[in-house]
N, C-alpha and C positions, 0 to 999 in steps of 0.2 A: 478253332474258329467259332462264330458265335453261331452257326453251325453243327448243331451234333448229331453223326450220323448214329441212327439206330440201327433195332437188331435185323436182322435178314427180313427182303421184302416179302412179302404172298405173291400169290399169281398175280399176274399186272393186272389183266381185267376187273377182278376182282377190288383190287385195290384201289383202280380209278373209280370204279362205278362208287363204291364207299365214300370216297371225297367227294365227289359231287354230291352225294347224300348229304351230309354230314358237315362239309366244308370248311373239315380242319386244315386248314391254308398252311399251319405249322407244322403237321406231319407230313406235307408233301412235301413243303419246304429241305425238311430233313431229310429225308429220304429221298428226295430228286436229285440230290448233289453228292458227288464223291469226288477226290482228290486222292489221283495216284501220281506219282513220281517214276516213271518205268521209260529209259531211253535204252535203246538196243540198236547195234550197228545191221541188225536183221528183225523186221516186226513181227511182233508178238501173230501169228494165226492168222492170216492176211489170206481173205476171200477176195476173188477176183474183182478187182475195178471196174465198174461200167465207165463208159466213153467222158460222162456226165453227172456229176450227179444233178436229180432231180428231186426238188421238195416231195411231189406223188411219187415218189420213185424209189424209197427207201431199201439198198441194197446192203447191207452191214457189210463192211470193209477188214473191221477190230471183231473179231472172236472168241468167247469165252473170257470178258474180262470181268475180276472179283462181282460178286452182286455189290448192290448199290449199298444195303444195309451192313457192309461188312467189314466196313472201315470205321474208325474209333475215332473222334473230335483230337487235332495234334493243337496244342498249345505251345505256340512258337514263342522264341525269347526276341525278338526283335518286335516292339510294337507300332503302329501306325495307324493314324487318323488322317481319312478324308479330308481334306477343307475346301478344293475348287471346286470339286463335283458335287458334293454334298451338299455347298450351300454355306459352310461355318454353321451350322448351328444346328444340336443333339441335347437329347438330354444329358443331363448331367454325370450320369455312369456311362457315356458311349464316349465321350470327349476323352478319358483315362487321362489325359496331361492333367499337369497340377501347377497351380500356380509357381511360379519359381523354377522351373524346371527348363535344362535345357536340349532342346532337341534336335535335328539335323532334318535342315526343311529341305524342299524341289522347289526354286523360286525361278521365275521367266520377269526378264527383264529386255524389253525391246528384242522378243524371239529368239533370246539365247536363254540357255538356262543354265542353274549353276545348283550346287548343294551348299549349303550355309548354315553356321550353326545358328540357333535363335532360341530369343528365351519368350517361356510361354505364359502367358496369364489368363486364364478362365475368368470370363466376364458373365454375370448375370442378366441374359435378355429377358426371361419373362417368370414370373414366381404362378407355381404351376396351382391353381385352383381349389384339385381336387388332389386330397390324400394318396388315390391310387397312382397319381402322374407326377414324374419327376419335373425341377425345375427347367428351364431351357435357356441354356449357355451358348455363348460362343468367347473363342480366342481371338487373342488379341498376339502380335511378336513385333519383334524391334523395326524388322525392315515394312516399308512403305504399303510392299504388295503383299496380298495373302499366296502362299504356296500351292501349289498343288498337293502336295503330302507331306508330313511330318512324319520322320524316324527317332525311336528310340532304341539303343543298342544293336545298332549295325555295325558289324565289328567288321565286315568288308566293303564300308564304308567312309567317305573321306571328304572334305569340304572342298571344293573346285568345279572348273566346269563340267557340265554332263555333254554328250553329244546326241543329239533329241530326234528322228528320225520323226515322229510323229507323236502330236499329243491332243488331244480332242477338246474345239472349244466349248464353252460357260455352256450349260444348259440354255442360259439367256440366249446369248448368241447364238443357238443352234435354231431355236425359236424364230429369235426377230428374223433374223437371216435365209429360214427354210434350209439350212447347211444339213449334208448329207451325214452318214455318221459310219463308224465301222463298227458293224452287228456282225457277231459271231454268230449268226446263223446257219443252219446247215447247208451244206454246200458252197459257203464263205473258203475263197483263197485269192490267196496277197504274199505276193514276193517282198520280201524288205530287204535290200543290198548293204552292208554292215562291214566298213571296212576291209573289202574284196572279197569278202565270204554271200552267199546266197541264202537267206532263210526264207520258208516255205512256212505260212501259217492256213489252217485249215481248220477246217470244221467237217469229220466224218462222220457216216453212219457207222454202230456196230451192234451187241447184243453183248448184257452179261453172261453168265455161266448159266442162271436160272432164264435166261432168252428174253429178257427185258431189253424193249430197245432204248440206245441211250444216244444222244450226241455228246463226238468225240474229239474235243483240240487236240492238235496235231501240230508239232515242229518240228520242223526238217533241217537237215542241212547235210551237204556232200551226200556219209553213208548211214547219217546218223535218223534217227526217229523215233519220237518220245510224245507221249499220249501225257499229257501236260493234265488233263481232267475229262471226266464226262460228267453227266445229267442227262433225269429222264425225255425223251424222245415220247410225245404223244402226238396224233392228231385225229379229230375225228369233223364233224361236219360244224363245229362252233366251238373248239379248243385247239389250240398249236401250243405245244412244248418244243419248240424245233431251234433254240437257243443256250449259247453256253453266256452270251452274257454281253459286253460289249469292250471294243479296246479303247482304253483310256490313254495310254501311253505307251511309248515304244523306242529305247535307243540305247546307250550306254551309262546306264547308271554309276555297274561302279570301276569303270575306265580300264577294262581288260581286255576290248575293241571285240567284243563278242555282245551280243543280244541280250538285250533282258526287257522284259515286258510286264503290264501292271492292266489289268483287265478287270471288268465287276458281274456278279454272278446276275443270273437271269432272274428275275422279281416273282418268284413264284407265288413269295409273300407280300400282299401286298402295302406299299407304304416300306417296304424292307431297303437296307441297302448292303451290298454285302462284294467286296473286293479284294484282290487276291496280287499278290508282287514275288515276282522270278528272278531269281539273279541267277548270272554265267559263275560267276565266281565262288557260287555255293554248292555247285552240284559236284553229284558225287562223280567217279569214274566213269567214264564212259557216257554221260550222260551230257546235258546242253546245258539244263537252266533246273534249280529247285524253286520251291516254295520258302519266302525266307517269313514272309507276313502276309494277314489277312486284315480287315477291317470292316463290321458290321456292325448293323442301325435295326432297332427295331421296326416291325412293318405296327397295321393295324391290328 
């Protein structure tokens, strides 16, 4: 991911108090985010549940999970660019498509959605000033509406309808509208019913190995339970870290009538943009949904 986690954290106080000094946005960045892959029909070290969870109320639930710095940046083969949420338009190395190139978009058309293939053309929006700053582009594709995402080599992927449970409007529209949004915040849970099955999405407390606290996604289902990612867990009297990020989308991507969801990391950086896609159909044994792609923007 454009993401790369470093080596083991220090003591957490330690470590905040430095950023705030210092206010390297991009080493917290880093090291705020880990992405594990771990579904077990029995959870991992499971401290007792309170009734509730509560923002002031930070009870870690997940136990002993890896620290934050000790997971390795994975470079996945399937790629993907943002285009509804983002906006269309990166600079020129964040865009990866290339002219000529054909990719498999999420297109909505009158509230259904469908997958399609499209071909891509890189357009130049602005010629960038200054030496240090790249140009800034946007695409163009065949069909009328811009996608919500673009796929390259989704090999469990297929052009047809998708069945779309949930997908979060334009930034605009979220604006003009005052419309509510689904923030993975802590203490975030939401049922989504998925072809007679029940999934369970959450947002828990827990603590890594070295007792960092982190927020913890959570997907459930029957006897199943899989800790999908965490991030660092701060608050103090004028800072909250208490988000894994927000969901962007949610339904049957690639037609296996099982769950798969597309969510974006919490802005640590700011000016950043940085999102993450789960499919049913890629995970391993035992488990619900993998990591098939990520998708990041630089911040400031």
């Amino acid at each position: 991911m454009h993401r790369a986690l470093v080596g083991p954290i220090s003591f957490i106080i330690t470590f905040l108090i430095g950023f705030l000094l210092v206010g390297d946005s991009h080493e917290l960045s880093d090291q705020a985010n880990a992405k594990i892959e771990t579904a077990v029909t029995t959870p991992p070290a499971i401290a007792p549940i309170p009734g509730k969870t509560k923002l002031d109320n930070f009870h870690p639930e997940f136990l002993d999970l890896p620290n934050l710095g000790d997971f390795e940046a994975i470079r996945y083969q399937t790629k993907l660019v943002d285009v509804f949420e983002y906006g269309n338009n990166y600079s020129r190395n964040e865009a990866i498509a290339k002219t000529g190139q054909v990719w498999l978009g999420l297109f909505e058309t009158k509230g259904k959605y469908s997958l399609q293939r499209t071909s891509v053309r890189v357009v130049l929006e602005s010629k960038a000033k200054d030496p240090d700053y790249e140009d800034s582009v946007r695409l163009q594709f065949d069909q009328k509406t811009i996608p919500v995402f673009i796929l390259k080599n989704a090999k469990s992927l297929r052009p047809g309808a998708v069945a779309t449970t949930y997908h979060r409007p334009s930034p605009e529209e979220i604006s003009s509208r005052n419309l509510p949004i689904k923030s993975l915040t802590f203490g975030y849970y939401e049922e989504f019913h998925q072809f007679g099955d029940v999934y369970k999405l959450r947002v828990a407390a827990g603590t890594t190995v070295d007792k960092t606290k982190v927020n913890v996604l959570v997907l459930e289902t029957k006897d199943a339970t899989q800790v999908l990612t965490y991030n660092l867990y701060y608050r103090d009297s004028s800072t909250v870290y208490n988000s894994i990020g927000d969901l962007l989308w949610i339904g049957d991507l690639d037609g296996d009538n099982k769950l798969d969801l597309y969510f974006s990391d919490f802005g640590f950086e700011k000016g950043g943009f940085g999102s993450n896609l789960f499919l049913s159909t890629e995970a391993d044994p035992e488990k619900l949904v993998k990591q098939i792609a990520t998708f990041g923007t630089s911040g400031c």
